[in-house]
C-alpha positions in Angstrom: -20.9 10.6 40.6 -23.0 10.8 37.3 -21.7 14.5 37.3 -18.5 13.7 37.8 -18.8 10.7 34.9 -20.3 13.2 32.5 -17.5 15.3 33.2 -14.6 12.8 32.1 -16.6 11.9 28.9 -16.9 15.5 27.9 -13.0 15.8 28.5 -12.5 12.8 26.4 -14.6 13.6 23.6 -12.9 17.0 23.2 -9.2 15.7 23.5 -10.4 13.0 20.4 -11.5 16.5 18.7 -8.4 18.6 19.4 -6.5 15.2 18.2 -8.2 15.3 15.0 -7.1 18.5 14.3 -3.5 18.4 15.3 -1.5 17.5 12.5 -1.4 13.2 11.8 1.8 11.4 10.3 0.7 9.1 7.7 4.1 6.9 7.2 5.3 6.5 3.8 7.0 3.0 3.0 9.9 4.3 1.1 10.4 5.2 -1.2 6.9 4.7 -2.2 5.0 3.1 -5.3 2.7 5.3 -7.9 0.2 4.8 -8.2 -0.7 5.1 -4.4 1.4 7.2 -2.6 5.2 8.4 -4.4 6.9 11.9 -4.2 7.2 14.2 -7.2 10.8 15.5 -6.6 9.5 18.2 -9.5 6.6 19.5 -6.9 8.6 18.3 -4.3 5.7 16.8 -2.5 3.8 13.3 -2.3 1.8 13.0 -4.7 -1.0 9.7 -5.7 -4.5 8.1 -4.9 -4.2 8.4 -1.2 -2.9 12.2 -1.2 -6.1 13.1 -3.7 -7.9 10.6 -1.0 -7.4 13.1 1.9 -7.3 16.4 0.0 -10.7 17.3 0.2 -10.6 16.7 4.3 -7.0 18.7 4.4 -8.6 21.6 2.1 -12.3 21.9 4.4 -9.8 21.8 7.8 -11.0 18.5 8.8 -7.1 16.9 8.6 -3.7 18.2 8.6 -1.6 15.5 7.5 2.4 15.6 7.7 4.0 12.5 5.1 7.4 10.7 6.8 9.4 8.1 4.9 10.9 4.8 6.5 11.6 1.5 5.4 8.6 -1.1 5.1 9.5 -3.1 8.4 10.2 0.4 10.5 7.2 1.9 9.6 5.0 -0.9 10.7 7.1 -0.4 14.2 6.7 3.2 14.0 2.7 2.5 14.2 3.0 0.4 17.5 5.5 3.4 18.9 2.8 6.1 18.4 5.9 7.8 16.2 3.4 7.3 13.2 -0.3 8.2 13.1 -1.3 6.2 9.9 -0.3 4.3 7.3 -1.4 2.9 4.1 -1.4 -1.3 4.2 -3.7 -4.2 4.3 -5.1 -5.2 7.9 -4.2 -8.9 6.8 -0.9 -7.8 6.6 -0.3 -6.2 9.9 1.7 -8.4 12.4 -0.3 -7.2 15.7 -4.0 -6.4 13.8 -5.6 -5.8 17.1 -3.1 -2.8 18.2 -4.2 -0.7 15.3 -7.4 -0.3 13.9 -8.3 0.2 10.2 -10.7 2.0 7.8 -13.4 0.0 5.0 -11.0 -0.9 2.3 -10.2 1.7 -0.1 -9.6 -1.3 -3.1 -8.8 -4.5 -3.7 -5.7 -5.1 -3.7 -4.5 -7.9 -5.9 -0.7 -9.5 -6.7 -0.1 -11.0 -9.6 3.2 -13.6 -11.0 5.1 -11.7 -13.9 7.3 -12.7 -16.3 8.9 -11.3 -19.4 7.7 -14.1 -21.5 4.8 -15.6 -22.1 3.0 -18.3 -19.2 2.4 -21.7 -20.4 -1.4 -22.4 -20.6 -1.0 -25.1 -17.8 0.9 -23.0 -15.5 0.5 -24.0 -12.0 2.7 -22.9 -8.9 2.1 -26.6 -7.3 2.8 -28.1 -10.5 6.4 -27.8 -11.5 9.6 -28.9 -9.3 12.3 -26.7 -11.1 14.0 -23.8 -8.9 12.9 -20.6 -10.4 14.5 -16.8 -9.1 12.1 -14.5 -7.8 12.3 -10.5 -7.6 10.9 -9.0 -4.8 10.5 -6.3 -3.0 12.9 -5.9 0.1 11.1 -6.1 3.5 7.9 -7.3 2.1 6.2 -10.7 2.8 4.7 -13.3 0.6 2.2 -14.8 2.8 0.5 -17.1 -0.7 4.1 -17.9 -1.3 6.0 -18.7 1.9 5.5 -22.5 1.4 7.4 -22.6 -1.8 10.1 -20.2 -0.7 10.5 -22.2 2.4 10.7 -25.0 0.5 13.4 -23.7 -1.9 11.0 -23.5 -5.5 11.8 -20.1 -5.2 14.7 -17.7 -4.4 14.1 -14.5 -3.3 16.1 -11.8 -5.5 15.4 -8.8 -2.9 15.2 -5.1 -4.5 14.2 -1.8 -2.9 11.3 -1.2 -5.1 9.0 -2.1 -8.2 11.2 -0.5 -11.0 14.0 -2.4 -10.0 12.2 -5.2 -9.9 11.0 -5.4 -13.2 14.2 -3.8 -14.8 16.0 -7.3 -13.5 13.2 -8.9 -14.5 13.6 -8.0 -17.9 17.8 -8.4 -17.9 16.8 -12.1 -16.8 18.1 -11.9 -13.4 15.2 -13.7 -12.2 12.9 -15.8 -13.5 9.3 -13.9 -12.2 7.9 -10.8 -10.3 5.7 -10.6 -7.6 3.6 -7.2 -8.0 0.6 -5.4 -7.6 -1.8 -5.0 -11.0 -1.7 -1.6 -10.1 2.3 -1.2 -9.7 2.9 -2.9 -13.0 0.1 -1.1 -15.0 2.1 1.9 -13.6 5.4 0.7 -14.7 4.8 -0.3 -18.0 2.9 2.7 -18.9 6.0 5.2 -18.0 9.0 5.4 -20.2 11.4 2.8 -18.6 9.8 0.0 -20.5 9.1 1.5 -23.9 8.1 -1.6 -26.3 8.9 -4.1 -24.0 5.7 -6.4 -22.8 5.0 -7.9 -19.6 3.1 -11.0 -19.0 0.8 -11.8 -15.9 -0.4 -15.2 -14.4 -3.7 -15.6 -14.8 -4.8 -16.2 -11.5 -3.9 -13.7 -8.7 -1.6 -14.8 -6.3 -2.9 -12.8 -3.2 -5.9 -10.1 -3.4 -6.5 -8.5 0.2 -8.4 -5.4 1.3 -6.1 -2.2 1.0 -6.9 0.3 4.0 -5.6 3.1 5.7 -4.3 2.0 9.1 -4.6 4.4 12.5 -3.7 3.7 16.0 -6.6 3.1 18.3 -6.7 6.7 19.6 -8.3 7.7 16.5 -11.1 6.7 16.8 -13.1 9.8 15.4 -11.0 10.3 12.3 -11.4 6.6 11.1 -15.2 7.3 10.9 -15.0 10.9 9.6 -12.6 8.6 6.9 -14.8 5.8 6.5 -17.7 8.1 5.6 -15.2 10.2 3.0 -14.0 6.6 1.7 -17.9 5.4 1.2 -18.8 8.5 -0.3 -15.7 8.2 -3.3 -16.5 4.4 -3.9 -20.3 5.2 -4.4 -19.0 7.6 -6.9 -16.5 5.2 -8.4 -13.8 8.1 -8.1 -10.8 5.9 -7.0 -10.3 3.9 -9.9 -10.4 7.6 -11.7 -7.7 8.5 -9.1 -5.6 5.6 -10.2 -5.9 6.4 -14.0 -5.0 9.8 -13.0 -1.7 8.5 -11.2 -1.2 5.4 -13.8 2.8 6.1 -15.7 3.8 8.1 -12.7 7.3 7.0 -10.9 9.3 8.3 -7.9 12.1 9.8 -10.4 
């Protein structure tokens, strides 16, 4: 019996390791966002912070990763499927957490209210009535601002990603911006939005662990991650991976 036990373990342990070096999908929520994950269409590749993440494990032979695109709300479903291996999102944000299973967070992910104009010192989201338009990004939830959405304070102006979101922004097709600090430090520092300025509430909206999401299976190249991501943070080498990738867009 013990024999027979020590047997299946054995099996199991080397399917995890042939597993780890088959090749993964890591599911790209198209069309991406620079800094993090986008695709050069001049390299023709993907190119960002979690790319230069995973290139020393790809370059030793420790990963093979093979990047597909889908929208935000397929690719969440492509996770559950088993059609995706990982993905890049927040555990908070994940609508069945306890099917996948997530690395240490990479950053801190924090959203942000924009406008092209100046916030009034006393801005408060709980203190005005008026309606206001909001740009934001198609598929994507607001968990910190469902209640006033629900509630009609603000209409959802839906866009496919972060540059057209802020080019309406500034045309005064809506009234604020719901980004990431890191997607609108991108933005603005790329030529789109030469001279113009950008103005940011105060307070962050949201701010949430950023991860890199696997399905349970995985269990071996979560830790052989988690001990890559530990050893980057120590060395504060991901913010210098998001300079690196700061004024970078998907055109």
């Amino acid at each position: 019996m013990k024999i027979i036990t020590f047997i299946a373990l054995l099996s199991s342990l080397l399917a995890f390791d042939i597993r780890a070096k088959d090749s993964l999908r890591f599911i790209v929520n198209h069309p991406g966002s620079a800094p993090y994950l986008y695709f050069d269409k001049s390299k023709n590749k993907y190119q960002g912070v979690i790319p230069d993440i995973l290139e020393e494990l790809i370059a030793s032979g420790k990963l093979e990763i093979k990047y597909i695109s889908n929208s935000r709300k397929r690719s969440e479903e492509y996770m559950y499927q088993g059609t995706a291996d990982l993905i890049m999102l927040s555990k908070t944000w994940l609508k069945e957490p306890d099917k996948l299973i997530a690395t240490i967070p990479l950053l801190q992910h924090r959203s942000f209210l924009y406008k092209a104009t100046p916030f009034p010192e006393d801005f408060s989201l709980d203190a005005s009535n008026k309606q206001s338009s909001l740009c934001t990004r198609k598929g994507f939830i607001y968990p910190n601002l469902a209640a006033h959405i629900e509630k009609g304070k603000f209409i959802r102006i839906d866009s496919s990603n972060q540059l057209s979101m802020l080019r309406m922004l500034f045309k005064q097709r809506c009234d604020y911006a719901i980004m990431n600090e890191y997607n609108a430090l991108n933005l603005m520092n790329s030529s789109f939005f030469t001279g113009k300025t950008l103005y940011s509430s105060k307070s962050a909206i949201s701010s949430v662990p950023l991860n890199i999401i696997l399905r349970p299976e995985l269990i071996t190249t979560k830790i052989l991650l988690n001990k890559h991501i530990k050893k980057l943070k120590e060395n504060n080498e991901i913010q210098g991976l998001i300079k690196k990738h700061i004024g970078k867009t998907n055109n």
